[in-house]
N, C-alpha and C positions, 0 to 999 in steps of 0.2 A: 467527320464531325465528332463521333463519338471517341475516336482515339485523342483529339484534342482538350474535349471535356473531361476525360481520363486525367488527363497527365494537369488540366489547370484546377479540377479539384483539388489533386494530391499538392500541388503547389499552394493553393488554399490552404490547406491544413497544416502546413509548414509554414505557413507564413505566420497563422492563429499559434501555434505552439511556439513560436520564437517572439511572437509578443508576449503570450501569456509568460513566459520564464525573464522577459524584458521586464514587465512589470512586479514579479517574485525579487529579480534580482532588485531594482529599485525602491520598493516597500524595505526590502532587509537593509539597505544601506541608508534606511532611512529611520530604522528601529534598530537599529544596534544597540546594543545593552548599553544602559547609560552606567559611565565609570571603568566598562570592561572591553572598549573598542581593542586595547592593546591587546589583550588574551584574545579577542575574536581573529585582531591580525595574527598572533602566536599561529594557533590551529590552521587559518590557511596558509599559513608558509609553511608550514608542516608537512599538512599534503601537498602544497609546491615541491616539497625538498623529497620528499616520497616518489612522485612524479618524475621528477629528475635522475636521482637513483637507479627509480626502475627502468626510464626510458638509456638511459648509461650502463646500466651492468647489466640488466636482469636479459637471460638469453632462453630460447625454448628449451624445454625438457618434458620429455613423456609421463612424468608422474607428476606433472606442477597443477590440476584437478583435486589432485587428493591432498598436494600439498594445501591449497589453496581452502579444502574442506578443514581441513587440521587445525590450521592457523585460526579461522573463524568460530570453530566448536572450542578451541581453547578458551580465546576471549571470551565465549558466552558462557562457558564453564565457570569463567574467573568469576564474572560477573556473578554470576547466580551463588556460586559460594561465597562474595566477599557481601552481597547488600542483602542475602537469606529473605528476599523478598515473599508476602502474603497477599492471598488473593484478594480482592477489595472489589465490593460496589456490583456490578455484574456477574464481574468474573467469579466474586465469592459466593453469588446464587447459582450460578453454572457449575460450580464446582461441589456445594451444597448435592445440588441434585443429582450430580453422577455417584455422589455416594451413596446415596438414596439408590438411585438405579443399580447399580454394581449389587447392594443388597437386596434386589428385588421387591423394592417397596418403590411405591409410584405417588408419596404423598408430596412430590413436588409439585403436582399436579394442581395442587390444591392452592396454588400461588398463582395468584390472576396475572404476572410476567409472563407465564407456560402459555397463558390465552394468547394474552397480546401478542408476543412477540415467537410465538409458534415457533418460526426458522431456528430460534437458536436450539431448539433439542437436536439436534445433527451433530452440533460441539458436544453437546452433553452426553450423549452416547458414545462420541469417540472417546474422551475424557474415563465412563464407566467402560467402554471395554480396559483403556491403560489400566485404571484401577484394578479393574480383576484380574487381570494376568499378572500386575507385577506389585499388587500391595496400595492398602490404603494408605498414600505419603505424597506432599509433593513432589520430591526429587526425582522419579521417571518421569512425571510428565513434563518436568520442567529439562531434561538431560533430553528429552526428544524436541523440546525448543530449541533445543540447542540444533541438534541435528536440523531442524529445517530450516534455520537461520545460516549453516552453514553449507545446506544444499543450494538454496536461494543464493550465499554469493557463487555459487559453482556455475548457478546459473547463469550472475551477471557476465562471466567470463564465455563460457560457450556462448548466449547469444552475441553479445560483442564480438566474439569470433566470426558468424555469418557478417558482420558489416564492415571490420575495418583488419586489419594486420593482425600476425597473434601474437606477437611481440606490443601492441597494442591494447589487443583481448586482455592480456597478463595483467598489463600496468593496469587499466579499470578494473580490473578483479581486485586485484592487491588496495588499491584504492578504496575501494567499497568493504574489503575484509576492516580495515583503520577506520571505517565511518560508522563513528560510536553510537548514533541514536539507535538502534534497534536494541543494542545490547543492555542498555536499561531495562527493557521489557523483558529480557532474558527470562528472567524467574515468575515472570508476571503471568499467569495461564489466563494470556487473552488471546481469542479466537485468529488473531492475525497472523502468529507465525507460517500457522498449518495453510492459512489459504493463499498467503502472499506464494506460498512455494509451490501448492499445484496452480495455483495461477499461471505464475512463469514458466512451470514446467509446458501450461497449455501455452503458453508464449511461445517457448522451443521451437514445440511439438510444429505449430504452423509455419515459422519461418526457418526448418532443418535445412530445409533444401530449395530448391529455387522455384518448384511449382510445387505447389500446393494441391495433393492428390485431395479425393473424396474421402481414402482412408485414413490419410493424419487428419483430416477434418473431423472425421468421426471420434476419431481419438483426443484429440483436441479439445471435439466439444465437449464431452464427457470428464474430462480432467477439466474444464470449467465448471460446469454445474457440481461436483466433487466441492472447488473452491469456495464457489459459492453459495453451497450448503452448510457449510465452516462460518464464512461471513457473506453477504450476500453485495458483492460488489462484481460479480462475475459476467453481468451483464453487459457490464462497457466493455468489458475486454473480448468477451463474445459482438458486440455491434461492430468495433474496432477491425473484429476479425470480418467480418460480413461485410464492411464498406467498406477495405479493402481488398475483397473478391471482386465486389462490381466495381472498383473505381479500375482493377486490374484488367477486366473483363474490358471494359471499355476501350482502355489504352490500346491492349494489344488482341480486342477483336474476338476472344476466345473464350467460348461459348461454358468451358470446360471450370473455369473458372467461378460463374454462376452457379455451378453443378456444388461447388467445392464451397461454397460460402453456404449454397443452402444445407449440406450434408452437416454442417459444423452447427448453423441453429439448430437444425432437427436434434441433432445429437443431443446439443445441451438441453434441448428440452425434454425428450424424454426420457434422459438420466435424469435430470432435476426430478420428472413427475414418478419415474421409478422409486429414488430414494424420501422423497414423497409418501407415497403408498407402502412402503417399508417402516417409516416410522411410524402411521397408523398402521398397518398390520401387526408390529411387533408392541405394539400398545405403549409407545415410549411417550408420544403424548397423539392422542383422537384428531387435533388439527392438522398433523402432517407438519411439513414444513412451511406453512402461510403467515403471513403478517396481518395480522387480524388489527392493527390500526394502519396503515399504511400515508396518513396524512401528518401521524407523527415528527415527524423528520423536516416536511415544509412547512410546517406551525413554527417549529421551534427557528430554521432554518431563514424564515423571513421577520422574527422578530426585531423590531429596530433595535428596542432599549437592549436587547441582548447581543447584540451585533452577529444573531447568526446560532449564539449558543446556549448550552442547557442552561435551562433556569428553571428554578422554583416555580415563578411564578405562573407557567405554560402549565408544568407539572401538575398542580394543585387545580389549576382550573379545568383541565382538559380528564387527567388519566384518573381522579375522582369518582368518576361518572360512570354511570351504567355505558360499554360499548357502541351498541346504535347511537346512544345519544352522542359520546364523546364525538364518534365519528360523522355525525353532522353537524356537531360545533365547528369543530374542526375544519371541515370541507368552508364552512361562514367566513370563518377564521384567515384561512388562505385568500380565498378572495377578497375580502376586508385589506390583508395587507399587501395584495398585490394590485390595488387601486390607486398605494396613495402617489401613482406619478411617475413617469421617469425619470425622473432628477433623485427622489427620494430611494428608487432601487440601485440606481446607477453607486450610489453613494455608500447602499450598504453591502452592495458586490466590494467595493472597494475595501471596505472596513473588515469584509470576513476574509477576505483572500488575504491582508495583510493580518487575520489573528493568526488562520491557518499556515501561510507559507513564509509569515515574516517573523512569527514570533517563536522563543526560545523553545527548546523541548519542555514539554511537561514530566518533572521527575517523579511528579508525585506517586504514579503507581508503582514504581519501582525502589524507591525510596520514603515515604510516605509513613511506613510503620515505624520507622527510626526516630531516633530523640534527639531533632536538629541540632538543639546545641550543645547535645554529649561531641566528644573527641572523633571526629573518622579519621584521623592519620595525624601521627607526631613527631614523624621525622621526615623530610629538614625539615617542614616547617609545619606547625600544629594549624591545622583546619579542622572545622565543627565540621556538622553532617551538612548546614543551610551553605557554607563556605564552599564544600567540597560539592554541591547542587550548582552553584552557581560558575565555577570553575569550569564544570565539565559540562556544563550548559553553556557557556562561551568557547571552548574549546569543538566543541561539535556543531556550532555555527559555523567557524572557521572554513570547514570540512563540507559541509552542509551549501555553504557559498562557494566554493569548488566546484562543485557538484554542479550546481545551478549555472557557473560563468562557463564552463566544460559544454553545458547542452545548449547554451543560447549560441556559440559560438560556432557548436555544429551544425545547429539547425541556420543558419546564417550560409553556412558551407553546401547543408544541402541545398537552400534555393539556388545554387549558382550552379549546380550541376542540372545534368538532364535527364538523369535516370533519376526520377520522382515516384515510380513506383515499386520500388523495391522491396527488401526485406525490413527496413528502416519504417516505414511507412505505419504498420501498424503499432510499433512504439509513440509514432506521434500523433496518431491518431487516440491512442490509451489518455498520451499528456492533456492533449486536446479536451477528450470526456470527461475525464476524472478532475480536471481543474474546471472545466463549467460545470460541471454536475453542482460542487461544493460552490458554487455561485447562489446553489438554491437550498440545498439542504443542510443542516446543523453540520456546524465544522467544529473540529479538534485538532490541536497540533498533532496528536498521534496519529489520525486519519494521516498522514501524509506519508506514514510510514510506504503505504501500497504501493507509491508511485516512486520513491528514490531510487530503488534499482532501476526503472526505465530514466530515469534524468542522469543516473551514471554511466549507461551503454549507450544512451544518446552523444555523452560527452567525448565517447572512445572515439570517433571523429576529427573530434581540434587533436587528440593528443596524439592522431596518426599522422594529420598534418605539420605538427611541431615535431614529432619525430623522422620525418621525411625530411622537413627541412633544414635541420639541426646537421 
């Protein structure tokens, strides 16, 4: 009985992640940039023709890792020298304060943000170590985005390795190296590069090999809590990892498995409560790493008129306030708007999932300080800054709906198979979380960055079977 519950979980969960990307891919074909469907087709034929190529020529070779690191820090390089991007909005109080830190003054402190939202001094410490070691300047910390933007595609390609052919792994590497939304943020010192990469690296870590000892669990879990001290999304990919221990345990009866799920929460928490206790002890700020409004997020997340995202208006009325009080407004708040019905939630799951997974990248942080309608390029053909924003906002749809017809198609391919609880498993179980999660809390096109490397090694699946069968 329990090896069947086992394995029709895991089939559950595959079935929930091949809707949920049914529905992304549907919303996108149904918001394509009005006037630019043609450049959105350009970009996915692009990486069609990419695809092709690599599954036609490209052959294994022992140094195509570092090739693969190469290719990606280039592009991020480029990037980051051609749009000389400034930090903005969060990221420029984050960065404010590590200078501050770096010189041993702690009057960040003094910034009711540091209360609120505590967790982020983890970035800000890493941020003032970069600073002291290599100079008050953006270009180290931004050349070390680089570096984790191109560790992360290394990534993509080693775990696609564990799931489908390496001839396979490659092509999804190379594919994901060409899928440009990240590299707008290249120069942007927001907290996602650093965590997306020990993320995945905790990704690895768990499905290296085919059982999952105590000790990569421990390891594991500790490069999640890492992650998610950077940004704090490390929890679904720690639950992800946990219920696929017991959904494994079940299947195939072994006890050991339990042992290995729990050794991986443990982990992450007491690294979390370590790194914790390190930021008050080293006085970077008294709260540690806690979220002293924590209702934040489903205020703004369940607001109708805002369909899910930041607004003024939440702002002004909520973070005004003395704390205690905010935070039981707040708490009113949520209940208030998760009374008014199912038809009325149902409706704005629909409306945030399509701002979050249907709508264009948002250039503004990475282009944003520039003077739209000065010149970004004048040969062949002259484009402004808003021209060349919107170009490569339909060309990274293109790319971006690849990506997405790649994982519905495998995850299609896993329910037909019978080995349902594999290494695959907890990639779809991340998709699973990380797309309901944002069902309830404030959505961003950027938020979506965390999850494209798993919707691209998800995909290495159809493009094993197109290349078998071919």
């Amino acid at each position: 009985m329990l090896k069947k519950s086992g394995a029709l979980g895991a089939r559950l969960c595959t079935l929930c992640a091949a809707c949920f990307c049914a529905v992304i891919l549907i919303q996108n074909l149904l918001r394509l940039p009005v006037g630019q469907p043609a450049v959105v087709l350009l970009g996915l034929l692009a990486g069609a023709g990419v695809l092709w190529l690599c599954i036609r020529f490209l052959r294994p070779f022992r140094g195509f890792a570092a090739a693969l690191f190469l290719l990606r820090f280039a592009l991020a390089v480029f990037f980051i020298l051609w749009l000389d991007s400034r930090p903005v909005q969060d990221f420029n109080t984050m960065y404010t304060a590590a200078q501050q830190l770096a010189q041993g003054s702690r009057a960040y402190l003094d910034n009711i943000y540091f209360f609120n939202w505590a967790y982020q001094s983890a970035f800000v410490a890493y941020e003032s170590l970069v600073i002291s070691l290599f100079g008050d300047g953006l270009l180290p910390l931004q050349l070390l985005n680089a570096a984790y933007l191109a560790g992360t595609n290394v990534l993509v390609y080693l775990i696609a390795r564990r799931l489908v052919s390496e001839k396979s792994a490659m092509t999804v590497g190379v594919l994901y190296a060409l899928y440009p939304a990240p590299l707008f943020l290249a120069g942007v010192l927001t907290n996602q590069h650093l965590s997306v990469f020990l993320l995945y690296s905790a990704l690895y870590l768990l499905i290296s090999k085919p059982d999952l000892s105590p000790l990569r669990a421990v390891g594991a879990g500790a490069l999640i809590a890492l992650g998610n001290a950077m940004r704090p999304i490390g929890v679904i990919l720690m639950l992800a990892g946990l219920i696929w221990a017991v959904l494994c345990a079940m299947k195939q009866a072994d006890v050991r498995r339990l042992l290995s799920g729990a050794a991986l929460a443990a982990s992450c928490f007491l690294v979390g409560a370590l790194l914790s206790g390190l930021i008050v002890f080293s006085s970077i700020n008294p709260e540690g790493l806690t979220n002293n409004q924590p209702m934040w997020k489903f205020v703004v997340g369940l607001n109708q008129d805002s369909s899910g995202c930041w607004n003024r208006a939440d702002y002004d009325a909520f973070l005004s306030l003395p704390t205690e009080e905010a935070h039981q407004a707040m708490v009113e708040t949520v209940k208030e708007r998760l009374s008014v019905g199912p038809g009325k939630l149902a409706d704005l799951a629909w409306r945030k999932s399509a701002v979050m997974w249907a709508g264009n990248e948002d250039l503004y942080w990475g282009f944003g300080h520039l003077d739209q309608e000065s010149t970004a390029l004048a040969f062949p053909v002259t484009l402004s800054w808003n021209s060349m924003q919107l170009l490569l906002g339909s060309l990274d749809k293109g790319i971006y709906l690849l990506g997405i017809i790649l994982a519905l198609s495998s995850l299609l391919l896993y329910l037909r198979k019978k080995e349902n609880c594999g290494p695959s498993l907890p990639l779809i179980l991340l998709l699973c979380g990380y797309y309901a999660v944002h069902l309830i809390v404030e959505v961003q096109v950027r938020y979506r960055y965390f999850l494209m490397p798993c919707i691209f090694i998800l995909g290495a699946l159809a493009l094993d079977r197109l290349r078998c069968r071919r």
